[in-house]
C-alpha angles and dihedrals in degrees: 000000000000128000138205126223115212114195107197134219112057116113112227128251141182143018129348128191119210111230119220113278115269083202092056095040104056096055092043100055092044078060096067080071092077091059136064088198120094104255122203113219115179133193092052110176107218089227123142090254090056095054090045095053093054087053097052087049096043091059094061090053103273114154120214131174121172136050112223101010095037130196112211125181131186104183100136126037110201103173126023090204132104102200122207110246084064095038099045090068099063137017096219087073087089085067087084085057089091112032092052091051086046091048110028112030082240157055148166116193123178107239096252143248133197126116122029093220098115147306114310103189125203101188087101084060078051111051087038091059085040088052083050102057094275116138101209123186129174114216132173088345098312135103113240115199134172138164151127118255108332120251117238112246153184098248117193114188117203092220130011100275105195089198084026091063088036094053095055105039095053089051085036083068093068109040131102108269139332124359117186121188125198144181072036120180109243110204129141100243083066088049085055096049090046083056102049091043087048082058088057097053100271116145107227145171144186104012110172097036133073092258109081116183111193117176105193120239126207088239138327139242128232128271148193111229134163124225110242117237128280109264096182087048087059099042091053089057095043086058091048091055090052096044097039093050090250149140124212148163119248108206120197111002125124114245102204083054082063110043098113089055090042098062088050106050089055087053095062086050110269130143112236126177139167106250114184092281107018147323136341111212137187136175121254120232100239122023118238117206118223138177124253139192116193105223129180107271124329089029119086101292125248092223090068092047093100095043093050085043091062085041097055091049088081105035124111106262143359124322127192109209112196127192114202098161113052112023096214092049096125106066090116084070093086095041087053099049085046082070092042107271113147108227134154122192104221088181104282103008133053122209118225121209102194107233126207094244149353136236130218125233153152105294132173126223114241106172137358099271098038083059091062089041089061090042088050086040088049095048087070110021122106119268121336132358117180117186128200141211089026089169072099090069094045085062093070115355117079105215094329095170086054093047100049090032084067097052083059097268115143113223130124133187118250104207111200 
């Protein structure tokens, strides 16, 4: 498996360009499933979840030509199953759950695997297909859904479910009659994805509150649509320029999409401004701890907690970092006090004591995100971090060594 070293102590510098959502993407492309008609997206990051999700779609008959700009064309739907060596690799495979049963009368979807960060129930996917005429079993690990035309509903979700609301809303667009979702999540990457399905002919309203109107339509025409860009990826950069000493240019982000992160970055002392296609960002010159609570959209995001977390171990002062989302988000804590961070974990929280430096050290990957927190703990640790099992990072990150590499950061992959 192949590893990145990370050589600290270089502020970063330069240009960045923002990559296509992951987040976006993913829905976006499992909606191609509801036409027959080719759909264009544009802004596809070239990232591991994408390819597996093409995969996943191509097996059931799905046609794509492209790379960046991609044509994908679902005219034909030859199997209605999502099997689980496709599925067991990433958790946003469930977002064909609904399309298929809204197009297809079926479906049969592996439970799905992906990050260790938590449990990441379906069962509200489930309940909500079930509230709109779906009979859903699960047998021998897999979903098992069936039914005619899906009835429109009142859904009420217990808890703001980002594929949950996805889900529903895609298979809400064909349905007979009204869907209403409530309690419903409100990020932007389901923004993106309303808006994509508008394009194709949905009806929908509210995206972006907690409040989703769907009125069903009989099918739905092709579209051409852009991802939106990556507002973790981003994120991720604006905290390497605060930690590294640095001062860089964010291109292509959207700034609104970053306002939680923002606020806080200017607590802890940095310098942010609106430049013509993103964020300026410089470092401040003392780091300011703060405290900080991941929420669902528009609260401070689960997926920068780790960052922020490698952030806050050399702040001035003591941070209390609290998880509220995924309950076994902090497995980067032991990888970063390998490397001389002083956490303690008090339940949901963990308390961070700034340090005067960092080390680097052997660490091991073990999500997505803690991947980016060592890479953001090496920029600025003393001497060497190596960091294992970085298929994590191509999850998610497009290229993330060569981007950071050109802001003057020194890290190489290491292929085995």
């Amino acid at each position: 498996m192949d590893k990145i070293v990370v050589y600290g102590g270089q502020p970063l510098a330069g240009d960045v360009s923002i990559s296509g959502a992951k987040n976006a993407a993913l829905p976006i492309l499992a909606a191609a499933l509801l036409t027959a008609k080719p759909c264009t997206f544009s802004n596809i990051p070239d990232l591991m979840d994408i390819k597996t999700i093409k995969k996943l779609l191509a097996s059931m008959g799905v046609r794509f030509s492209g790379d960046r700009t991609l044509e994908v064309c679902a005219e034909t739907i030859t199997s209605s199953v999502a099997p689980y060596d496709l599925v067991k690799t990433m958790r946003a495979s469930i977002l064909v759950l609904g399309p298929l049963v809204a197009r297809t009368g079926r479906a049969r979807v592996s439970l799905p695997g992906g990050c260790a960060i938590g449990a990441r129930p379906v069962n509200l996917h489930i309940k909500a297909l079930q509230d709109m005429g779906a009979k859903v079993d699960l047998r021998e690990g897999y979903i098992e859904a069936t039914a005619g035309r899906l009835k429109g509903a009142e859904i009420y979700f217990d808890l703001p479910t980002v594929t949950g609301t996805e889900n529903i809303m895609m298979a809400a667009a064909l349905a007979d009659g009204v869907t209403v979702l409530h309690n419903a999540a409100r990020e932007p990457e389901i923004v993106n994805l309303a808006d994509v399905l508008k394009g194709m002919g949905a009806k929908i309203s509210g995206a972006g509150s907690d409040v989703i109107t769907i009125t069903g339509v009989t099918s739905l025409s092709g579209t051409e649509a852009a991802i939106i860009p990556d507002r973790i990826e981003a994120g991720t950069f604006m905290i390497a320029a605060g930690m590294t000493g640095g001062e860089i240019n964010v291109r292509g982000c959207i700034p609104q999409h970053l306002e939680a992160l923002t606020n806080k970055l200017r607590d802890t002392g940095m310098t942010i401004e609106p430049i013509d296609d993103g964020l300026k960002v410089k470092a401040a010159p003392k780091i300011h701890s703060v405290d900080i609570k991941t929420l669902p959209y528009p609260g401070f995001p689960t997926d920068l907690q780790a960052q922020m977390m490698a952030y806050m171990t050399i702040a001035s002062g003591l941070s209390v970092i609290s998880e509220t989302v995924f309950e076994n988000r902090f497995m980067h804590v032991s990888e970063l006090a390998r490397m001389g961070a002083d956490i303690a974990i008090q339940g949901g929280s963990a308390v961070v004591r700034g340090v005067p430096k960092l080390f680097g050290a052997p660490t091991m990957a073990t999500d997505l995100r803690a991947s980016a927190s060592l890479i953001l703990a090496g920029l600025v640790a003393q001497g060497a971090t190596e960091i294992s099992r970085v298929y994590h990072l191509d999850r998610g990150y497009e290229g993330i060594e060569k981007k950071f590499s050109a802001l003057g950061a020194k890290m190489k992959r290491i292929t085995s």
